[in-house]
N, C-alpha and C positions, 0 to 999 in steps of 0.2 A: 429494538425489535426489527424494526424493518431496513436498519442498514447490517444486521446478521442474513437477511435473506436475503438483500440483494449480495453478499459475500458470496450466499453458500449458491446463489442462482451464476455468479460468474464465475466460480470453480468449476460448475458443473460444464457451462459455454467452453472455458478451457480447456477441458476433457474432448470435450465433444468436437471443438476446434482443429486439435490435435491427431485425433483419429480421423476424421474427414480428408487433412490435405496428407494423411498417410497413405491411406487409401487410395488416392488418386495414382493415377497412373501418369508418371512425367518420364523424361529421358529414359532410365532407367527400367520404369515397371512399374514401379513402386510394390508397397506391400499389398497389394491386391494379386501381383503374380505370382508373388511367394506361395500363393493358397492354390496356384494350379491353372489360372487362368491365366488366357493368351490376350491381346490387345483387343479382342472383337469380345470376347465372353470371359467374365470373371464371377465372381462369388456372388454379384447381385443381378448378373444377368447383361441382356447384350447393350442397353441404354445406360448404361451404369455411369458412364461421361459427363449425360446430361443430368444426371438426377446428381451426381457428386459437384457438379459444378454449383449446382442451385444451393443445396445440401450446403458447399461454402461459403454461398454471398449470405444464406442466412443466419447460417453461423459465426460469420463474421461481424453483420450487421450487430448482432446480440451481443457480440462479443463489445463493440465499440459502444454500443447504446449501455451497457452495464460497467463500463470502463466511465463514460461520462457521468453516471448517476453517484458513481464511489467518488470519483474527483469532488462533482460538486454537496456532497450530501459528507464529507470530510472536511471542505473548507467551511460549510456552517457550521458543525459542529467547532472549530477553531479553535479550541483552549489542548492548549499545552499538557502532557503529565506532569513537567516541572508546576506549570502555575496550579493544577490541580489542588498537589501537594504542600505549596504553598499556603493554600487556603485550607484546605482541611487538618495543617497541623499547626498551629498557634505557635510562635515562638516564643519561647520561656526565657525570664530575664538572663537566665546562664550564658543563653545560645544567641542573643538577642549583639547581632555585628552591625550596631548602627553609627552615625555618624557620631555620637557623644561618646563610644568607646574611647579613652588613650590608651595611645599605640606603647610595647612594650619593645623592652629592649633586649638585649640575648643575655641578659640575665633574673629577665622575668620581672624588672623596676620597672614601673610605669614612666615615662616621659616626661617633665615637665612640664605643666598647662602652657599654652601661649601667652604671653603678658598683655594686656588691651591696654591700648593706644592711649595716653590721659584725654578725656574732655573736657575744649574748652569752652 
């Protein structure tokens, strides 16, 4: 439950991420001049610099603090879907590849057992 939310809470930071350093105005312009505005005045107004710059450290911040939470909150949880699997479906004597299997030959004869060594 609460490693689905922190999912859906850093999809949403990456969104949010995304559009913020779009916004910004770098070399170019960015997509804020696209809407009509010039370097001093755009879509949010003449401060828009300072509020998009903050607008990214905390965006970022969120981003990194929820990037740490999935790291560590995936390495407890630790098990494999192989091992999962393993444990929720029993292997039945058919399917059962353990070491007492003989090995077969390419025409489906089983191999001869080993001989053991006489004891003296």
């Amino acid at each position: 439950m609460l490693y689905g939310l922190v999912i859906a809470v850093h999809a949403v930071v990456c969104i949010m991420l995304i559009a913020v350093i779009l916004l910004q105005a770098g070399r170019g312009g960015g997509l804020s001049e696209t809407f009509g505005g010039d370097s001093s005045q755009t879509i949010f107004g003449t401060k828009v610099s300072t509020f998009l710059t903050r607008a990214t450290v905390v965006v970022a911040s969120l981003f990194l603090v929820t990037s740490l939470l999935l790291g560590i909150m995936t390495s407890r949880r630790g098990k494999s879907l192989v091992e999962l699997q393993k444990k929720m479906l029993p292997l039945s004597p058919e399917t059962n590849f353990g070491p007492n299997v003989p090995e077969e030959t390419e025409g489906g004869a089983p191999l001869a057992e080993p001989e053991e060594s006489p004891k003296e």
